[in-house]
Structures are given as C-alpha cells and as structure tokens.
Backbone bond lengths (Angstrom), bond angles and torsions (degrees), N, CA, C in turn:
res aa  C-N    CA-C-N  psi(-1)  N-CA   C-N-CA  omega(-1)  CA-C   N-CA-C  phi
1 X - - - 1.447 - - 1.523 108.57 -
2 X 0.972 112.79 150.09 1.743 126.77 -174.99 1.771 109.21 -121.89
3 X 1.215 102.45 128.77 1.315 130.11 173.01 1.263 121.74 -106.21
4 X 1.110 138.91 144.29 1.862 142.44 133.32 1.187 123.95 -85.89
5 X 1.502 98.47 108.28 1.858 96.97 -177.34 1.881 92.79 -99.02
6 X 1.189 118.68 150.12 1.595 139.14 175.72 1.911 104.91 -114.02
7 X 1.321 97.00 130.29 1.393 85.22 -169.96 2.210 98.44 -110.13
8 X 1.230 123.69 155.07 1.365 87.66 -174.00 2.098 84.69 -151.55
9 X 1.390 90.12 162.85 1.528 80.11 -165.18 1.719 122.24 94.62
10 X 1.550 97.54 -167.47 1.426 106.63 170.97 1.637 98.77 -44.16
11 X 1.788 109.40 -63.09 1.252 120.67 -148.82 1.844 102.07 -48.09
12 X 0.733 135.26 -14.99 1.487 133.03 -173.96 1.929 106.00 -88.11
13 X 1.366 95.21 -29.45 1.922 114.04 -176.29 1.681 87.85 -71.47
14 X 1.419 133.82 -42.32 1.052 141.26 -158.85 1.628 108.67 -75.59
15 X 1.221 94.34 -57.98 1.572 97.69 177.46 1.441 102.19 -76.70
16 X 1.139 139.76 -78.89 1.714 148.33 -141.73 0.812 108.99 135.18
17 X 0.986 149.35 -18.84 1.736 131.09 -153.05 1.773 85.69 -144.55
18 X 1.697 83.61 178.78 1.836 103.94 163.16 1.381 117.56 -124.39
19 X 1.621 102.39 9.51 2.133 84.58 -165.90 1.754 74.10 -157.77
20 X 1.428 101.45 126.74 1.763 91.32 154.99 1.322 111.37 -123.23
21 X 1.336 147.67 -146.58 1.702 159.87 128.71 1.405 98.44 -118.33
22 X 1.228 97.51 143.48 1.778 112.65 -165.27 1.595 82.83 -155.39
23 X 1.403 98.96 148.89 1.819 138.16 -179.66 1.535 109.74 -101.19
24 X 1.537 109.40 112.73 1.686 101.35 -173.61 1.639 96.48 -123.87
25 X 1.138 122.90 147.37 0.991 130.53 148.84 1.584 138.72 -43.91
26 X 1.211 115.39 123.02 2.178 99.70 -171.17 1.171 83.18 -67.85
27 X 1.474 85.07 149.76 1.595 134.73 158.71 1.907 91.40 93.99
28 X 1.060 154.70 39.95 1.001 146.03 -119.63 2.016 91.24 -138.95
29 X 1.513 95.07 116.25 1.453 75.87 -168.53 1.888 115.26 -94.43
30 X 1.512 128.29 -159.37 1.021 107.54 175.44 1.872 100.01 -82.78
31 X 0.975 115.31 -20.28 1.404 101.08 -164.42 1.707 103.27 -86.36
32 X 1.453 123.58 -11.82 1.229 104.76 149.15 1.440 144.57 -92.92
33 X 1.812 98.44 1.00 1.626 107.75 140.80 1.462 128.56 -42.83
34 X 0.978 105.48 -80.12 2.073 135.22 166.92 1.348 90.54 -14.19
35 X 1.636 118.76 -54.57 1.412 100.72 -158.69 1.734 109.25 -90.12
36 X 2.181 110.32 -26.63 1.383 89.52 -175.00 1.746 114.75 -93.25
37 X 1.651 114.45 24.27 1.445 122.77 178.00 2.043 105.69 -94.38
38 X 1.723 93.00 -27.83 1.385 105.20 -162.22 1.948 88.84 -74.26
39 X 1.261 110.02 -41.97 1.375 121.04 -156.25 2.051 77.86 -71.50
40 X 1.209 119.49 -72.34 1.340 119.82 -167.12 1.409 121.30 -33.07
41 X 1.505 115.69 -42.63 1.527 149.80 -152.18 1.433 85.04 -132.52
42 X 1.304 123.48 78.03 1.722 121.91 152.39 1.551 124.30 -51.40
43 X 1.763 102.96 -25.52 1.544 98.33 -160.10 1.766 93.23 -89.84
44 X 1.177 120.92 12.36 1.683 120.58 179.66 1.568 113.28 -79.15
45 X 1.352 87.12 -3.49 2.121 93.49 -170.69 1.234 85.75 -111.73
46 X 1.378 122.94 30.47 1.856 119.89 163.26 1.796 99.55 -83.14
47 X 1.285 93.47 -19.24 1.871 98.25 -176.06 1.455 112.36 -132.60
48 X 1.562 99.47 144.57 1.347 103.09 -153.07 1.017 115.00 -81.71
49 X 1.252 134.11 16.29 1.744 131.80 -172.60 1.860 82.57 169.87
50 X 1.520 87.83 155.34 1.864 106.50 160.51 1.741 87.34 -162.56
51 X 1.526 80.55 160.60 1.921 94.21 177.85 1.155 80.88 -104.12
52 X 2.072 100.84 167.81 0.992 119.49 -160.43 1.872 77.18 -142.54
53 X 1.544 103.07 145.76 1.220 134.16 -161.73 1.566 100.66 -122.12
54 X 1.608 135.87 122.20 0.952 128.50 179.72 1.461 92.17 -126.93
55 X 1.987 118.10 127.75 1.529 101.00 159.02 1.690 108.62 66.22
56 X 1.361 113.61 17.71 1.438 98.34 179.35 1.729 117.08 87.47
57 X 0.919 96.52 4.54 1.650 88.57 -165.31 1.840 97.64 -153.87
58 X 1.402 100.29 133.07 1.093 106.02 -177.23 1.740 114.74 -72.89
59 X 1.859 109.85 141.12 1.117 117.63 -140.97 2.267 90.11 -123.38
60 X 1.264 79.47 144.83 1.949 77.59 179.98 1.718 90.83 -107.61
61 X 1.329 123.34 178.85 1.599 138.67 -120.76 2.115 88.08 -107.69
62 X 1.263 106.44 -15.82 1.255 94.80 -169.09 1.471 97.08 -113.56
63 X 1.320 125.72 -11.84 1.266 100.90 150.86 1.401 161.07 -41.16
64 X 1.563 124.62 116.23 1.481 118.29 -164.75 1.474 113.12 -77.43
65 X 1.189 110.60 147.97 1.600 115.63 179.45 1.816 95.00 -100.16
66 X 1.345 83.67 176.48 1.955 111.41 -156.28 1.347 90.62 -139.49
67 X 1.262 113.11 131.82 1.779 134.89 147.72 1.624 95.31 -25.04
68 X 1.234 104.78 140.86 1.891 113.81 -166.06 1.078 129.94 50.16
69 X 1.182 133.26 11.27 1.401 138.33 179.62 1.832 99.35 -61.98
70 X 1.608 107.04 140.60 0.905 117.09 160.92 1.813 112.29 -104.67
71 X 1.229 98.73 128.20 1.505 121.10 -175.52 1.653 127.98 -79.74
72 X 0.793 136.37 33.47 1.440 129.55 -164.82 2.614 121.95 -41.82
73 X 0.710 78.59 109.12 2.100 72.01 179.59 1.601 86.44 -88.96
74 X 0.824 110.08 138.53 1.671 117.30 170.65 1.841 105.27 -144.29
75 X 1.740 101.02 130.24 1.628 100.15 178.84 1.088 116.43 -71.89
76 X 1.320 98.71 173.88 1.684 93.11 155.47 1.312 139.81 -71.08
77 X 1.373 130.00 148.96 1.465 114.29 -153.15 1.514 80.22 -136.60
78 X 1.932 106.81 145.71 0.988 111.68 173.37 1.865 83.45 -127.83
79 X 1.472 94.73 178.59 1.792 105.50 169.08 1.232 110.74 -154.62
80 X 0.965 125.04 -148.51 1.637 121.42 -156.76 2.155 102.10 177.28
C-alpha cells in the first residue's frame, strides 16, 4: 500500500524534502509509521514528539492507515 507523508516545519528541515511516497504494510498502524519514518529519518528523534495528521484530521497511535492516505508529521508548535 502507498501513502503520502507531508513533512511541515523543522520536520521537513530534518528530513530534506516536504512530500515523499512511502510503502506500508496492511494493517499498518500510525504508531508503526512513527517508528519506521523515525528509523528512516534518524534526525526526527532530534524532537521529542510530533503529531501525526491522517486525511486532514488528526490521527491517535493505533490508528490503521489505508492505501492513499495522506500523512501529515507536524512539530511541535509553540507561540507567544
């Protein structure tokens, strides 16, 4: 199955890019994304957490991804 993860923020400075296609396994959840993007993208464990955006809509860790899913990594954001 094929995904689009969007990287936005630091996290995109981290990897290189802003948009990849990545190959997931069915049944494939987000939290075993996290770990094979973190493993891919070593420099993503420069920060201690990012949410993960599935489809527009923010996604919790046991959620399964779907063939076309668009992926969003988003940092943490502070403001002032």
């Amino acid at each position: 199955m094929n995904i689009n993860i969007l990287f936005f923020g630091i996290t995109s400075d981290f990897v290189g890019k802003s948009k990849v296609s990545y190959t997931i396994n069915q049944k494939s959840t987000v939290k075993n994304l996290k770990k094979e993007i973190t493993n891919l993208y070593p420099n993503l464990s420069n920060i201690k957490e990012f949410a993960i955006a599935v489809n527009e809509e923010y996604a919790h860790d046991d959620l399964i991804l779907n063939d076309g899913d668009v992926v969003a990594i988003i940092p943490p954001v502070s403001g002032g």
